[in-house]
GUKOL-671671 format. One record per residue: residue number from 1; residue in one letter; z, x, y of N, C-alpha, C in turn. Coordinates in steps of 0.02 Angstrom, whole numbers, plus 50000, padded with zeros to 5 digits. Atoms other than C-alpha are relative to their C-alpha. Layout:
BEGIN
{gumi NUM,'A',{Z,X,Y},{Z,X,Y},{Z,X,Y}}
...
***
This chain:
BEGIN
{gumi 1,'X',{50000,50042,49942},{50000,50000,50000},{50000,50045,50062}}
{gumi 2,'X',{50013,49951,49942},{49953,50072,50166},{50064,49991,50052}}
{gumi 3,'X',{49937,49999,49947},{50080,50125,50297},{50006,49930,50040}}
{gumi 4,'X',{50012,50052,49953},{50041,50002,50421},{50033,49936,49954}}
{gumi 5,'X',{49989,50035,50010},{50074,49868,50299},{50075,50009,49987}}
{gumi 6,'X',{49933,49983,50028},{50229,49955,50221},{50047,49969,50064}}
{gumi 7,'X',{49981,49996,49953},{50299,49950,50390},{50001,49941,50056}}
{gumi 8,'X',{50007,50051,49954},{50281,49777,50452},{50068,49972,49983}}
{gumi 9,'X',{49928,50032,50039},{50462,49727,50388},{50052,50052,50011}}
{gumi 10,'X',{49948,49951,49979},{50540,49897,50462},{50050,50005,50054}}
{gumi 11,'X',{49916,50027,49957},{50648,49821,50592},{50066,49999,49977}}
{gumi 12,'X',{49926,50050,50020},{50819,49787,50585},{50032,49953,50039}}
{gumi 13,'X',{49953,50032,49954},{50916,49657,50644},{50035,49932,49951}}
{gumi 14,'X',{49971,50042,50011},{51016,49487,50594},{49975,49925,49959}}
{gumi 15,'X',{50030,50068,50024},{50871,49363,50521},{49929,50057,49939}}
{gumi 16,'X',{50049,49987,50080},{50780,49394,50339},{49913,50016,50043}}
{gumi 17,'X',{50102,49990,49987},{50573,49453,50355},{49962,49953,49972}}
{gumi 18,'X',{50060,50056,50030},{50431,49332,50319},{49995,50011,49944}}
{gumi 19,'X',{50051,49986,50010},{50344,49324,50186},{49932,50022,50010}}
{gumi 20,'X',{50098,49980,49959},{50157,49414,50185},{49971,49997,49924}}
{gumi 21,'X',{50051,50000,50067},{50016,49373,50046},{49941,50052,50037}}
{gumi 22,'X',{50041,49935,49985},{49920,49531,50059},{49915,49972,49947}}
{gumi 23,'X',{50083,50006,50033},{49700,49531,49975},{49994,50050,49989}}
{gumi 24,'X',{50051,49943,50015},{49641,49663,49879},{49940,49975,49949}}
{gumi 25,'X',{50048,50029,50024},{49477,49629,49798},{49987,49927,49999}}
{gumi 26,'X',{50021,50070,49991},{49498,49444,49835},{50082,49983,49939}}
{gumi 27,'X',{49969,50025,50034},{49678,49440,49719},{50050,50019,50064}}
{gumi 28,'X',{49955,49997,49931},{49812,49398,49833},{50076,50020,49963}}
{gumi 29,'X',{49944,49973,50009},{49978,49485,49814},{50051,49959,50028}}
{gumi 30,'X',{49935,50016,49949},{50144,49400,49901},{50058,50060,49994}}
{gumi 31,'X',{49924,49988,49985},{50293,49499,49958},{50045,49951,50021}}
{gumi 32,'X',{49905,50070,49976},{50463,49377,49974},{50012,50024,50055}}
{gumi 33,'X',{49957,49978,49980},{50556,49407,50088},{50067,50030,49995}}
{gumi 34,'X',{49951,49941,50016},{50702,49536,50124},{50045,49969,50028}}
{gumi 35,'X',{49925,50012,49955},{50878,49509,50177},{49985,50061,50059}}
{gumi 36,'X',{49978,49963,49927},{50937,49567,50363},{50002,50044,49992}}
{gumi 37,'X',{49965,49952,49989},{50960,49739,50387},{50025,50013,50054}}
{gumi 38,'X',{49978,50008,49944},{51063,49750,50522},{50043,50073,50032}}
{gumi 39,'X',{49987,49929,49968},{51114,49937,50525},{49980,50049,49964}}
{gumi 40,'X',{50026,49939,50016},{51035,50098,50536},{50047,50054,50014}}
{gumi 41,'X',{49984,49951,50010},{51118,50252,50477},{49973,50047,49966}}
{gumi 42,'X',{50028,49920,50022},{51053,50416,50483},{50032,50062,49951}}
{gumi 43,'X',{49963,49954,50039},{51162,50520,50364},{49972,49973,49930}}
{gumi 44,'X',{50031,50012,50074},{51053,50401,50213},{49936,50031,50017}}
{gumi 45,'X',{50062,49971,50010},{50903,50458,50159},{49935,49972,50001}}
{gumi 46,'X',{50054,50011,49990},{50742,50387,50234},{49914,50030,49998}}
{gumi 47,'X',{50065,49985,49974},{50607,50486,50228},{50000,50030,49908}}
{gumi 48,'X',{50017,49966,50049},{50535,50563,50060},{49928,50036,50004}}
{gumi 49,'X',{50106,49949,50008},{50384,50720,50022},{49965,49963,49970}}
{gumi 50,'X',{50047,50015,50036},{50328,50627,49894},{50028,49926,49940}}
{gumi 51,'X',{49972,50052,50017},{50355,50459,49774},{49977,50008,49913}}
{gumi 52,'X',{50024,49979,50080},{50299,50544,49583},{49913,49971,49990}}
{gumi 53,'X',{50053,50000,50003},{50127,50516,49599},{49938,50052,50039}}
{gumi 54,'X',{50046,49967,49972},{49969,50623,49646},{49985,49997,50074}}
{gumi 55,'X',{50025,50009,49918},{49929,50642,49824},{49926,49983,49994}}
{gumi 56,'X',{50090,50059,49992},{49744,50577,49783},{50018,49943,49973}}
{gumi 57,'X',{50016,50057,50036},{49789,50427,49699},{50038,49963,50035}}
{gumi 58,'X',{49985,50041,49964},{49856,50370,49863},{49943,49989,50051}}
{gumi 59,'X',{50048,49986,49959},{49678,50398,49957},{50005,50029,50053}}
{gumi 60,'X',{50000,49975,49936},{49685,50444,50121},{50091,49996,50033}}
{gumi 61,'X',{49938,49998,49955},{49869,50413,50158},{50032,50026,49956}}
{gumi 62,'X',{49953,49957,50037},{50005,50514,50089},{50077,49957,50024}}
{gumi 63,'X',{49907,50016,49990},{50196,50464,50059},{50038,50033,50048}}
{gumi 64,'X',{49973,49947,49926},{50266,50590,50191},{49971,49977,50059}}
{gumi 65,'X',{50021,50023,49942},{50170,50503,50304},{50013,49933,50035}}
{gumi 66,'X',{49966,50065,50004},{50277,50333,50300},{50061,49997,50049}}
{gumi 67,'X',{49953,49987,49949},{50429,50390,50403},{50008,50069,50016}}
{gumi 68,'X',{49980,49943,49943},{50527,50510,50498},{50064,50054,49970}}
{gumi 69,'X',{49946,49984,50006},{50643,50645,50433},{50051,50005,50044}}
{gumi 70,'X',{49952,49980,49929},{50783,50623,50560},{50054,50052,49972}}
{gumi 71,'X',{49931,49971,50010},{50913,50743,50560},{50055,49952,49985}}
{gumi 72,'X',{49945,50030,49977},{51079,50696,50509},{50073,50009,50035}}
{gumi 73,'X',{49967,49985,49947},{51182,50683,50658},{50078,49929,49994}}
{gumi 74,'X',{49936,50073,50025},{51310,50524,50589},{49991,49942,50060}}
{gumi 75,'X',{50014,50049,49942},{51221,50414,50727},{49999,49931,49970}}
{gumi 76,'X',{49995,50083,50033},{51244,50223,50672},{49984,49958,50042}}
{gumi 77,'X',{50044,50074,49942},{51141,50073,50763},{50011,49945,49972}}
{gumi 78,'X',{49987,50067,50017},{51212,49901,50734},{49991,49965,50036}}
{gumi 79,'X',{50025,50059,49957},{51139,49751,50788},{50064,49953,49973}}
{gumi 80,'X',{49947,50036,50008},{51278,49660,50828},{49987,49919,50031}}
{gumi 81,'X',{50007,50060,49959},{51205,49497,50915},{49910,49998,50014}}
{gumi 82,'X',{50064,50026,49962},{51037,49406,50950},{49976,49952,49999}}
{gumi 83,'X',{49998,50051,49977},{50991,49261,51021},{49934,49961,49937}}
{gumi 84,'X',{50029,50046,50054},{50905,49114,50934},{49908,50003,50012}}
{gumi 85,'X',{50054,49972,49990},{50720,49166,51011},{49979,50040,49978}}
{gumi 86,'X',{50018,49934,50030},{50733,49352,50939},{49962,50036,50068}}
{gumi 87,'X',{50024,49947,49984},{50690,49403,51099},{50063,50066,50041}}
{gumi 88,'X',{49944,49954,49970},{50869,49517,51142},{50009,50015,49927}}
{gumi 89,'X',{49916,49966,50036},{50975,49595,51036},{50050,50040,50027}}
{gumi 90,'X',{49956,49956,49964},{51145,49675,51064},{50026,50054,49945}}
{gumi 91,'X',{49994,49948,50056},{51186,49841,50980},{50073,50038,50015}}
{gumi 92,'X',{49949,49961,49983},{51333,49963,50957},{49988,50051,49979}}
***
């Protein structure tokens, strides 16, 4: 699955992700939906080189190319509040 798609559900905050029915050759896939994530901590492990498979038999995009190794600095982002629009949130 290509980054872009991986990455449409990489928010966090207080309300579950859509569903998405994805097309490849005309067979449609669904992803469910995810529970909230509502906090990011950098001291887990987000980013990976690689996921046990060939770097061609992902075509043109590579697994290392999905996120960000952040340092870990023990920084923690909690969405602690957001309104019934989704367009605020409040963080700590």
């Amino acid at each position: 699955m290509r980054q872009r798609i991986q990455s449409y559900d990489s928010t966090f905050g207080k309300h579950k992700t859509q569903s998405i029915t994805l097309h490849k050759d005309g067979v449609p896939t669904t992803i469910a939906r995810k529970p909230a994530v509502s906090v990011f901590d950098d001291t887990k492990t987000w980013w990976y080189a690689g996921d046990g498979h060939s770097a061609g038999s992902h075509g043109r995009y590579q697994v290392s190319w999905t996120s960000v190794n952040v340092p870990k600095t023990g920084t923690k982002i909690t969405v602690v509040k957001t309104n019934k629009h989704k367009s605020w949130l409040q963080v700590n």
